[in-house]
Backbone as a ProteinNet text record, in pm:
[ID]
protein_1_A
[PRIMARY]
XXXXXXXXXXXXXXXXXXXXXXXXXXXXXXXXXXXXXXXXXXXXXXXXXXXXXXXXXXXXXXX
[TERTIARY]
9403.1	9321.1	9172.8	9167.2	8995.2	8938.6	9089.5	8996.6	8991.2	9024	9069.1	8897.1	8905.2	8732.1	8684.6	8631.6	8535	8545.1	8633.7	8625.3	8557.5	8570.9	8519.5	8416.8	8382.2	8213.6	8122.4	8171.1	8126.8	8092.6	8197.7	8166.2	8110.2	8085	7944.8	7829.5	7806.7	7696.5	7636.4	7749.5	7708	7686.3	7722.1	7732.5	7617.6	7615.7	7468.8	7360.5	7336.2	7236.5	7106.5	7126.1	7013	7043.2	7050.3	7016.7	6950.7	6828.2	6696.3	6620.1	6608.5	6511.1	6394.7	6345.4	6244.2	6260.9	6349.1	6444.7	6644.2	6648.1	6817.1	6833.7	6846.8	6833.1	6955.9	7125.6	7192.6	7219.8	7180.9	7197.5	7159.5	7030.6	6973.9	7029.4	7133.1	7210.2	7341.4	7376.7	7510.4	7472.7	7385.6	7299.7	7290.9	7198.1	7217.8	7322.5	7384	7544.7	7558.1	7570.3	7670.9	7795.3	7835.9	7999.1	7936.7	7852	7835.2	7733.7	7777.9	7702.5	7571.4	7561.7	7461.9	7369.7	7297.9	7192.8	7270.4	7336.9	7416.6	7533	7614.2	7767.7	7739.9	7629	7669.6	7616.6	7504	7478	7603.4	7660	7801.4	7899.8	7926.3	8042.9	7958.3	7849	7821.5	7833.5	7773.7	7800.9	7916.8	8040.1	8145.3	8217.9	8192.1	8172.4	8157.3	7994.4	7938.9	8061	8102	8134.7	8277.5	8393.2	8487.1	8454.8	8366.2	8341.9	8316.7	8272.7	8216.8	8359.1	8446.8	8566.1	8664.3	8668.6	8768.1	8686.2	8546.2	8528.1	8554.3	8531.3	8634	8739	8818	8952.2	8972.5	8964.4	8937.6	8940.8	8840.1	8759.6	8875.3	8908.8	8987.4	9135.7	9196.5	9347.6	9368.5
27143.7	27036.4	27069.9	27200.7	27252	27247.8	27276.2	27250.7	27159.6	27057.3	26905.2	26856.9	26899.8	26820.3	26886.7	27021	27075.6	26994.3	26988.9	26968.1	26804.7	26727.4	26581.3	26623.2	26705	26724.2	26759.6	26865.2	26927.6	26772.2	26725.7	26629.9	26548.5	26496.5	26383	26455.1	26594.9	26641.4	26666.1	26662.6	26662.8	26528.9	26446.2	26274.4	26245.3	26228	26140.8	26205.2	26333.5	26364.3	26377.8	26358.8	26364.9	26198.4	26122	25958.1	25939.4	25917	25906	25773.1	25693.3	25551.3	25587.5	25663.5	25727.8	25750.1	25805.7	25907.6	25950.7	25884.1	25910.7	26051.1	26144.6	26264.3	26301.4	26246.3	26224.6	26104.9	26023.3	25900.1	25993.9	26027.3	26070.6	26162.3	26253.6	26358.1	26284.1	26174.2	26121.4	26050.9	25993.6	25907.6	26003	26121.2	26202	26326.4	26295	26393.3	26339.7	26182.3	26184.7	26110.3	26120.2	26119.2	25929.9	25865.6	25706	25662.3	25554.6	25571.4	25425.5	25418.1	25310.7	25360.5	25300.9	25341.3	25267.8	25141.9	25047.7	25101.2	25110.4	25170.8	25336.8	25416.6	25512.7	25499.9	25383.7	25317.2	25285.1	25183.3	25112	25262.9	25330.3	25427.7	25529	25563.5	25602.1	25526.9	25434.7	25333.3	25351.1	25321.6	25305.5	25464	25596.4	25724.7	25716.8	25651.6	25675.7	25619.4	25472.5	25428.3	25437.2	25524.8	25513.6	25694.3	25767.4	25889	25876.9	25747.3	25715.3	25662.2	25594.9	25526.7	25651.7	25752.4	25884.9	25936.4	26006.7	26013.9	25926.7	25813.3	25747.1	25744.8	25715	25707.3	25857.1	25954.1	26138.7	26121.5	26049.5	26102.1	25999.1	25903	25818	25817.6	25926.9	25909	26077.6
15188.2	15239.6	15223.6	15232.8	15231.5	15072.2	14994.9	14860.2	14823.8	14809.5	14782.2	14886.8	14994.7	15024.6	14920.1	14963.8	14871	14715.3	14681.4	14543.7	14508.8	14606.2	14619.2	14671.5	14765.1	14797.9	14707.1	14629.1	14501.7	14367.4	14378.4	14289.4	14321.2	14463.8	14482.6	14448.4	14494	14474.7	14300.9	14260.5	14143.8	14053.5	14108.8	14043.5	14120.8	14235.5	14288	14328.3	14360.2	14365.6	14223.7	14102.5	14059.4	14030.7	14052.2	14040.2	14147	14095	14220.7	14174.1	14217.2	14173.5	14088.1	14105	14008.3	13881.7	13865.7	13701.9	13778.8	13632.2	13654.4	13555.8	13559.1	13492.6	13454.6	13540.3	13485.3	13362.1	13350.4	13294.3	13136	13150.3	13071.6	12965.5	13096.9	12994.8	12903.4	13001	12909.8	12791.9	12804.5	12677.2	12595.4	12602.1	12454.6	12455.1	12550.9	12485.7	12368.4	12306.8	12209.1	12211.6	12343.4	12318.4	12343.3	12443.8	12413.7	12281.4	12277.8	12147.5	12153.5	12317.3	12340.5	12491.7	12492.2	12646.2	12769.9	12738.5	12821.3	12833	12714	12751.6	12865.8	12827.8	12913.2	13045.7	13100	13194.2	13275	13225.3	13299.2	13337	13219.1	13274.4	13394.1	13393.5	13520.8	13623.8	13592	13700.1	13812.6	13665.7	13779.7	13795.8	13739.9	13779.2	13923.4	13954.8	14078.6	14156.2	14144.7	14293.7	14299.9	14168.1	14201.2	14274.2	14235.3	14338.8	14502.6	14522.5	14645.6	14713.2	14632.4	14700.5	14695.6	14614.2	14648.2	14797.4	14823.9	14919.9	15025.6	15046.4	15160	15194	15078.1	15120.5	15133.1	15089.1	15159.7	15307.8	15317.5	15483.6	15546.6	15531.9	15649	15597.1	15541.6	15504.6	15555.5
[MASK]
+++++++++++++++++++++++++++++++++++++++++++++++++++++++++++++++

């Protein structure tokens, strides 16, 4: 049970903390990885990165 948080804690911290209104510094890195091959397509897949990370942490915390 302790690694299973950690491991969802670990991964919010690593998904939302550098997306700051200012500079998305993740955004930035997926765009020139390579692996998308547009500024939009790797926009959207973070996108929903972020909030299906946000809906594993919930359903975590209340199940």
């Amino acid at each position: 049970m302790f690694q299973k948080r950690f491991l969802i804690g670990l991964l919010i911290i690593v998904i939302l903390t550098p997306q700051t209104p200012k500079e998305n510094t993740l955004l930035l890195d997926f765009n020139e990885s390579g692996i998308f091959s547009t500024y939009s397509e790797s926009k959207t897949v973070l996108r929903a990165l972020t909030y299906i990370t946000i809906f594993i942490y919930f359903l975590n915390l209340f199940l």
